[in-house]
N, C-alpha and C positions, 0 to 999 in steps of 0.2 A: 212595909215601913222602911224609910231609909233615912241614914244619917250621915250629919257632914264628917267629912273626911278632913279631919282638921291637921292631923297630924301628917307631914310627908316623910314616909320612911325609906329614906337613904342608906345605904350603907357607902359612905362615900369614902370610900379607901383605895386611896389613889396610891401609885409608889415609882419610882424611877428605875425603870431595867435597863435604856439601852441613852447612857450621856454622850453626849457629844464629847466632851472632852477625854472620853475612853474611862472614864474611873465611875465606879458604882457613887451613889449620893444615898444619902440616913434620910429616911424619911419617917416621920409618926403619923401614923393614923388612926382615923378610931374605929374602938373597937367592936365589933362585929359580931352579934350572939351565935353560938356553934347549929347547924344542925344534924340533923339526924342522920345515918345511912338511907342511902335512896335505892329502891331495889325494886323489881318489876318484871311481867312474864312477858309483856308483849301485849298486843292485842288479836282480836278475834278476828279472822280471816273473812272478808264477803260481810260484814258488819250494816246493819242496819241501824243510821245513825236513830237516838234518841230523842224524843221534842217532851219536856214534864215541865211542869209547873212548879215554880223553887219549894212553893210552901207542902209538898209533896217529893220533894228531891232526896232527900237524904239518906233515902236507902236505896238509891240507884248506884248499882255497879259500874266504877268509872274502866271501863274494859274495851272500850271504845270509843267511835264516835258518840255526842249526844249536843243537844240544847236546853238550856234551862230561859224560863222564858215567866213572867212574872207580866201579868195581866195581858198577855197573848203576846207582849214584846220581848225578844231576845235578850236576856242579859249577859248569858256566856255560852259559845258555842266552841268545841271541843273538835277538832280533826283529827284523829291516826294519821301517821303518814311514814312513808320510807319503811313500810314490812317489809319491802325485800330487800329493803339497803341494810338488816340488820340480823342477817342470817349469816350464821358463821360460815366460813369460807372453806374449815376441812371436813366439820362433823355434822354437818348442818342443824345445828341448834339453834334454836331461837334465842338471841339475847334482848334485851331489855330495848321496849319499843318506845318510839318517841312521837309528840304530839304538840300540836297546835293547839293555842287558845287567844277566843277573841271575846272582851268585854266592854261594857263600856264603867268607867268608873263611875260610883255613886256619888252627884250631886254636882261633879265639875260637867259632866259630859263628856268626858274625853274618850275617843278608842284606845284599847290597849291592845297589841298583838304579840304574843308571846310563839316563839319556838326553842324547839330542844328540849320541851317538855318530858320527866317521865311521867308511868302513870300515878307515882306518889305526890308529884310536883302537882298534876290536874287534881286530883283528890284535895288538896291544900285549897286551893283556890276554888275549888266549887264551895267547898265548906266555908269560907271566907264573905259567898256571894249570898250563900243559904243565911248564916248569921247576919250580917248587912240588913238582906232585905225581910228576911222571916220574925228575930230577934232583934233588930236594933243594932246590933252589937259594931264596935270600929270595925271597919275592911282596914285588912294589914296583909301584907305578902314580905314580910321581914324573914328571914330565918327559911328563905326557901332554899333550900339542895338543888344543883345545879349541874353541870358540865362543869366543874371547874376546876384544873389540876393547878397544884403551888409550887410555887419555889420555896427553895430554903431559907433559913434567915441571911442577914448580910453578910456578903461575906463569903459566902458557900459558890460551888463549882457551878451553878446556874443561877448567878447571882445577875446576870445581862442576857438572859434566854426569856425575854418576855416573848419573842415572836416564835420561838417553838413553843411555847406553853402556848401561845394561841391555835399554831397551827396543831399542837395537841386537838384542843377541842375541837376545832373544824373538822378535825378525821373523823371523830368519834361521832359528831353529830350526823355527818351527813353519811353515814356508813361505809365509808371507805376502810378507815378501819376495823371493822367486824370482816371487811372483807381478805384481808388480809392476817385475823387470827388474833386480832385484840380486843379486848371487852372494855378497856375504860381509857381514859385519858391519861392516868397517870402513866400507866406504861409502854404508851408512845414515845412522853415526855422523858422517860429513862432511857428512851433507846435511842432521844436526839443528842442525850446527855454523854451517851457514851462515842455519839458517831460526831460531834461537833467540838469546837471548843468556844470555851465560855464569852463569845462576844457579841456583841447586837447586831441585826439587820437588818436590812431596808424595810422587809414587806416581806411575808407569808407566802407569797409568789416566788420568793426566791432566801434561802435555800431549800426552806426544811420539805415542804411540800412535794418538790419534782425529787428531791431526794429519794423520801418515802416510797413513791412511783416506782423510779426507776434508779434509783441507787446512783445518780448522776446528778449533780447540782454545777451549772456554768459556771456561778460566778466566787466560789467557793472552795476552798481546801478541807477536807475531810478524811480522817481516819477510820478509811472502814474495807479494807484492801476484799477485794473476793466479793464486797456487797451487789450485788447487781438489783436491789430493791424489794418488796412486799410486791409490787403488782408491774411486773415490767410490760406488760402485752397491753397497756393503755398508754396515746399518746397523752402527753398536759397540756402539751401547745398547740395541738391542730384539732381539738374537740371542742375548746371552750368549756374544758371541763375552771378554768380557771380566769377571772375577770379580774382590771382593776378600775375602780371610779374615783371621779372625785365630790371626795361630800357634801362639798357646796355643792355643786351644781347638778348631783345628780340623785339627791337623795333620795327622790322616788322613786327610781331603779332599785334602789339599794334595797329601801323598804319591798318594794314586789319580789325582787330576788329573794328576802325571805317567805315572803308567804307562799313562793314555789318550791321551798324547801330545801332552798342553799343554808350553806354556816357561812358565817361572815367575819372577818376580825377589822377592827379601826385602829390605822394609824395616829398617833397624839404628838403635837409637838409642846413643851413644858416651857412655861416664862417664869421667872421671877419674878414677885410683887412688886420688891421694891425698885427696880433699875428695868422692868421688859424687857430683859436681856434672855433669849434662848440659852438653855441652859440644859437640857436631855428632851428625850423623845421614850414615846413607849409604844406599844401594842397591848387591846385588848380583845377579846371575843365580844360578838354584837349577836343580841337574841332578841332585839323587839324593841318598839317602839309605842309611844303614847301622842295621839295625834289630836287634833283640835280640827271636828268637821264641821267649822265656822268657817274654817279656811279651804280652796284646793288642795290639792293633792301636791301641785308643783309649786305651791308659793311658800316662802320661809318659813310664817306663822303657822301652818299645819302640825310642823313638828316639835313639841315640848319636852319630852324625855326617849332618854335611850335605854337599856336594860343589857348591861354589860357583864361578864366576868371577868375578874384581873387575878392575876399569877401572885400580885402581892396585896392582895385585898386582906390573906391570914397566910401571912407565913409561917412555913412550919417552923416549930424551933429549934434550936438550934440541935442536932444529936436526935433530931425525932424524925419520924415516916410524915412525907407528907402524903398522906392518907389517912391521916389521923386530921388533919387542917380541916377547918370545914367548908364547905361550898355554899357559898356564899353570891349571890344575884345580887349588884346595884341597880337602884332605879336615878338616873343620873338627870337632871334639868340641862337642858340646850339652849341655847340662845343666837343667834343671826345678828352680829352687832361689830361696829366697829369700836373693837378691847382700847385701842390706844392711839386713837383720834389720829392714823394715818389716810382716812379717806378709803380702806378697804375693810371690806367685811366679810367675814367669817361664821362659820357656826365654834362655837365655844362650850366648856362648862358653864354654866352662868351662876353658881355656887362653889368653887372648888375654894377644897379645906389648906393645900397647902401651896399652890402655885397656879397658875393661871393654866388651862389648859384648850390650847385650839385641835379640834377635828380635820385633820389634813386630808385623809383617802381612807377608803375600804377597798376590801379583797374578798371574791366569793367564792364558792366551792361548791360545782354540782353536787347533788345529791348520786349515792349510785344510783344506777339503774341498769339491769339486764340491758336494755335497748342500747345505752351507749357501745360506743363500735370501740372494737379493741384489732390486734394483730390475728390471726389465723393461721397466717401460712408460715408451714413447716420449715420453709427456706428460712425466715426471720430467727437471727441469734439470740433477741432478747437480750441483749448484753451492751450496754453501751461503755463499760471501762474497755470493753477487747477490741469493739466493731464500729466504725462511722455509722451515723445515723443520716442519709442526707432529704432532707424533706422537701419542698414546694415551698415554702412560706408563705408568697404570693403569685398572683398570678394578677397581674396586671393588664388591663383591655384598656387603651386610651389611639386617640388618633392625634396627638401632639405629643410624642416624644421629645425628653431634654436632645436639644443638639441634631433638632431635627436633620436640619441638613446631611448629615453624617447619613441619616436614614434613605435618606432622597437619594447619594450615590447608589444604593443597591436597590432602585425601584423595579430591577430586571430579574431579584432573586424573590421568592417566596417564603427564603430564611436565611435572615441576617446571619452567617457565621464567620465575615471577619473578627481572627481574635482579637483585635483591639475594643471589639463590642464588650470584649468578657473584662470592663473595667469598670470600678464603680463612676469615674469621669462621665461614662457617655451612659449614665441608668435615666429611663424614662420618668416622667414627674409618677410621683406614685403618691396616694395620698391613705389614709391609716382605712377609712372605708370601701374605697378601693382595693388595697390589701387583703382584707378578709374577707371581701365578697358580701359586705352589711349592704351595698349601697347599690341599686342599677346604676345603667348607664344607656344613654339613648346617643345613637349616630346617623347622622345623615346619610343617604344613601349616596352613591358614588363614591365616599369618602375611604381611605385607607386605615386599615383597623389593624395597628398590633398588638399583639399578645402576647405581654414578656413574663412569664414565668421565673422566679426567684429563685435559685439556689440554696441552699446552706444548710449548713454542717450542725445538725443538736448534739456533739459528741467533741471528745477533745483527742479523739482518734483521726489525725488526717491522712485523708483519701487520694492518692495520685490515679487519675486514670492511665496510668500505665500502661502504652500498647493500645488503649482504644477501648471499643466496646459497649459505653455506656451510652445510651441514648434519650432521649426524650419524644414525645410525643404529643400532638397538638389536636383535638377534635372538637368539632363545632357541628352543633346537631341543633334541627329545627325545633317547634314546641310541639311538632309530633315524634321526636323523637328520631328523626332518622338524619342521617349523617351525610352535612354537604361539605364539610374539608375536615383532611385529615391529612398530616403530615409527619416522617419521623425526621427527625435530625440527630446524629451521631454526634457527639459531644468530642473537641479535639482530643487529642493524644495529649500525654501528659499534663491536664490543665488538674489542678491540685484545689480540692477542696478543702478551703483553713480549717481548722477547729476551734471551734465553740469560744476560748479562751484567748482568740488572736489578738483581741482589743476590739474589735468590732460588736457593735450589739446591732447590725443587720446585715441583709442578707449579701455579700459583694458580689457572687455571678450573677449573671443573667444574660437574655440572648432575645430574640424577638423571632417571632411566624408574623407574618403581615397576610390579609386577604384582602377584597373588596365583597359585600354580599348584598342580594336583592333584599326589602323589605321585609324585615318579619321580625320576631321573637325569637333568640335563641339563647345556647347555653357552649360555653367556653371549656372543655375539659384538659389541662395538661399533667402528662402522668410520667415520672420522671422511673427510670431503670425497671419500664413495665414488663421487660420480659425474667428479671431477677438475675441480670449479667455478673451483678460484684456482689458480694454477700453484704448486707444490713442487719441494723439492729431491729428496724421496723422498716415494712413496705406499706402499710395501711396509709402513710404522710405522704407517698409521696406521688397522691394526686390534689388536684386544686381544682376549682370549678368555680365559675362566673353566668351571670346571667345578664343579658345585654340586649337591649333591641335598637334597631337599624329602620330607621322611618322614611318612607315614601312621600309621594306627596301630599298636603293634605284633603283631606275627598271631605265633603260635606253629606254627615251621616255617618264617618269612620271615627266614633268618640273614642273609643279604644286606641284610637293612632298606631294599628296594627297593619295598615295598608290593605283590609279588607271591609267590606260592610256588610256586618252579617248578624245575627241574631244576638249577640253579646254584645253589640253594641246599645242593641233596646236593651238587655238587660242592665246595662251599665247608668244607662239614663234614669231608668227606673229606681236603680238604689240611689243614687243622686233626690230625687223627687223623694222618697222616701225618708232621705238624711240619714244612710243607711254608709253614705260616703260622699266625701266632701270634692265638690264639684272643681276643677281646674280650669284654669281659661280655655284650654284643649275642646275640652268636653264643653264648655259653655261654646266655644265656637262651631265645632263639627256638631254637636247632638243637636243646635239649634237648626233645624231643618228646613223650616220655615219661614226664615232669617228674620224676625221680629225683635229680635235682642233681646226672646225672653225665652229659654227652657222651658216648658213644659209635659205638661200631656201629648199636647195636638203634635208638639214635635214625635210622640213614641206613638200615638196613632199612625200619624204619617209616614213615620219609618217602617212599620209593622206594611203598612197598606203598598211600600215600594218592594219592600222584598218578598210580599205576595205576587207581584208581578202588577200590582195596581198603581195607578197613579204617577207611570213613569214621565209625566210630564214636570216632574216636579226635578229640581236641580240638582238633588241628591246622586251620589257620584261624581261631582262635575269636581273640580279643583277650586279652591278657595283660597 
């Protein structure tokens, strides 16, 4: 039996932490029934999820995975996730584990996805689904306990710490802090309280976060002399333990980023009613979403509500613990609309109780995991107030350097090291996927390919190479792996690496290897002070790797455009034919074998039939 869901329970307690104009703002909201303490052992190891029948549910152990499923169809399906991300870090205890839940609400059709569940929070909502669909009764998820540490009332010394209160939760969710020896959110939030002072900033990305890490924040002044961080032997910046997007445009990322078990917080920016005048900004934690699968995945109307905690949803009062405040989940309505008829549009509240509020960007945070790579070697100081940190940042593969010319006088050298190269003036074009290695890149053969590896300083410790010594290193190895250039280059005498805080927010060294190579697949590695010359704070950053292929010419038969014809190139035709993968003009051109202008079968016969040694009359091989 199900009933409509008439009632939409909000808790819409919006509040202002971080104003533009540097001063806190009063804000009223409503108010918010308390819950309960949320308390939990974990789940069962090797768990064999469960599939019941709701009108039989109710005495199922929610201790793990399960499904409830009501006339053979899923109503609410429950995942464990992050058991290892929430083992404590000195005694190895198990703290309280967390869980995904997916349903569909009763009678709209919407999906819901919830994470940062504990197992009190799953218990709430299966009994919710059981009463719904068994009894009739309203589905309400009001008064759920949550991840959600407070601030004080107005006023108080984290009166403008909404984006530590967020990156609070993000620790806690995604188990970095367990791993580091904290059990809850609030007292993260104490310990940003004591290492910050009370003012807003940008994104979650910067400070509190790399702080936590590694006891070093760029952009930031902080009193915390001797701190060197909870977890120094992880980089933030060269893991991608750390994104940021933007929520228009990218909001399906954002949503998949949680269903692989990142935490997430969103930037807000605040108008006023009456004049749309930008007036503060805030941060909140983002735990799930409510989708409409009427719609794509990528199109506006998919997404209706968000599922937020805020810092000042229940403040505590004033001369009280907030621990006593209660945790408190909004279910928050979104909207894709242009607020104030400038011709651009945005996602928004499309209810908000006291100001207009637009969704600017999120921020996400791996989950831990064992697998991610951390520091090892004994040389690394782990210390970045004492030690430079000098990483790779990028590593750049293009064959159009800015200022070419300038590259063209040394076409007699294999490595640019006039130092007026080490200027940001003559840095090759570089583009953001480029930089990180997101993106291939394909070159013509004969063509000149360099390699400019990035520079810079994570640390506000600067480095002179004083006397010499430090070198770098450029290797390029085929897709079997083995190694057709290799070069070192000794880095000048005294060229001085900035620190962190020079003004610059990229990387200003860099230098270039140039080759030429034959056809193929390969992969770009440059590994900066490989032999451990100068002491660092981490050596794990400072390699970089690219993947690049260099094209021949084209052979009819070579769909792959690897300059060979060989068996994976039927294979490749065949996921094509299957829609298994989406055909390129390449592959429409070379797989067509037959030259009919139509891909098929008879082309992966024929192919099959030339590399048996049959059929060599046919054009395959030839240049096209």
């Amino acid at each position: 039996m199900k009933t409509n869901w008439d009632r939409r329970i909000f808790s819409l307690v919006l509040c202002l932490a971080l104003v533009l104009t540097g001063f806190p703002v009063a804000v009223y909201a409503q108010e918010a029934q308390p819950a309960g303490e949320i308390t939990g052992s974990g789940a069962v190891e090797n768990e064999t999820p469960i599939e019941v029948d709701v009108a039989e549910a109710e005495d199922v152990p929610v201790d793990g995975s399960f499904t409830l499923t009501d006339d053979g169809e899923p109503v609410l399906e429950v995942k464990h996730q992050n058991e290892l991300a929430v083992t404590g870090a000195y005694d190895g205890t198990m703290m309280n584990g967390f869980y995904t839940a997916d349903f569909v609400m009763p009678d709209t059709g919407y999906n819901v996805f919830l994470t940062g569940l504990t197992k009190n929070n799953v218990a709430r909502i299966k009994q919710a689904i059981i009463d719904n669909y068994v009894e009739g009764k309203l589905f309400e998820m009001k008064n759920l306990g949550f991840i959600d540490v407070e601030k004080t009332w107005y006023g108080g010394d984290d009166s403008l710490m909404c984006v530590a209160a967020a990156a609070s939760n993000m620790l806690v969710g995604s188990g970095w802090a367990a791993q580091a020896g904290f059990t809850n959110s609030d007292d993260v939030f104490e310990r940003f309280i004591e290492a910050f002072p009370n003012e807003g900033a940008y994104s979650t990305m910067e400070p509190h976060i790399p702080w936590f890490f590694s006891g070093f924040s760029r952009y930031w002044s902080y009193d915390s002399p001797g701190f060197g961080g909870y977890l120094p032997q992880y980089d933030l910046g060269n893991t991608d333990l750390m994104d940021s997007y933007d929520f228009d445009d990218e909001t399906e990322a954002i949503y998949n980023r949680l269903r692989e078990g990142y935490t997430a917080s969103i930037n807000l920016s605040l108008y006023r009613f009456e004049d749309h005048e930008q007036f503060g900004a805030h941060a909140v934690t983002l735990w799930g979403f409510v989708t409409d699968p009427n719609y794509p995945a990528d199109s506006k109307e998919h997404y209706k509500y968000i599922f937020v905690t805020d810092s000042d949803s229940n403040l505590a009062k004033k001369g009280k613990d907030r621990r006593t405040a209660p945790d408190v989940m909004s279910m928050i309505p979104i909207e894709y609309k242009d607020m104030f008829n400038t011709g651009n549009k945005y996602y928004w509240y499309s209810d908000p109780p006291v100001c207009d509020v637009k969704i600017r960007s999120a921020y996400t945070l791996r989950p831990y995991s064992p697998d991610i790579p951390y520091e090892t070697s004994l040389d690394a100081t782990l210390n970045r107030a004492t030690t430079s940190d000098i990483t790779i940042s990028a590593l750049v593969v293009t064959n159009k350097p800015m200022n070419e010319e300038r590259f063209d006088e040394l076409d007699d050298e294999e490595i640019v090291s006039d130092p007026s190269f080490w200027s940001e003036e003559y840095k090759p074009y570089v583009s953001w996927k480029m930089s990180t290695g997101r993106d291939g890149k394909v070159f013509d053969s004969g063509k000149t390919i360099y390699f400019c590896p990035y520079l810079e300083n994570q640390t506000k410790v600067e480095h002179i190479n004083q006397g010499g010594g430090l070198s770098t290193r450029l290797t390029v190895t085929d897709a079997e792996g083995y190694v057709v250039f290799q070069k070192d280059y000794e880095l000048p005498e005294s060229i001085s690496f900035r620190h962190a805080d020079s003004g610059s927010t990229y990387p200003r060294l860099f230098y270039s290897f140039k080759a030429q190579l034959p056809p193929g697949n390969y992969t770009a590695t440059a590994e900066f002070n490989p032999n451990h010359t100068a002491p660092e704070a981490l050596y794990m950053n400072n390699t970089k790797s690219f993947d690049f292929k260099v094209k021949g010419n084209q052979l009819l038969g070579d769909a792959d455009f690897d300059g060979n014809i060989t068996i994976f190139d039927v294979s490749l035709i065949q996921r094509v034919l299957a829609g298994l993968k989406n055909p390129t003009a390449s592959i429409k051109k070379l797989g067509d074998v037959d030259q009919n202008d139509d891909l098929d079968v008879v082309d992966v016969t024929q192919l099959q039939r030339w590399l048996l040694g049959l059929d060599q009359e046919l054009n395959i091989g030839k240049k096209v």
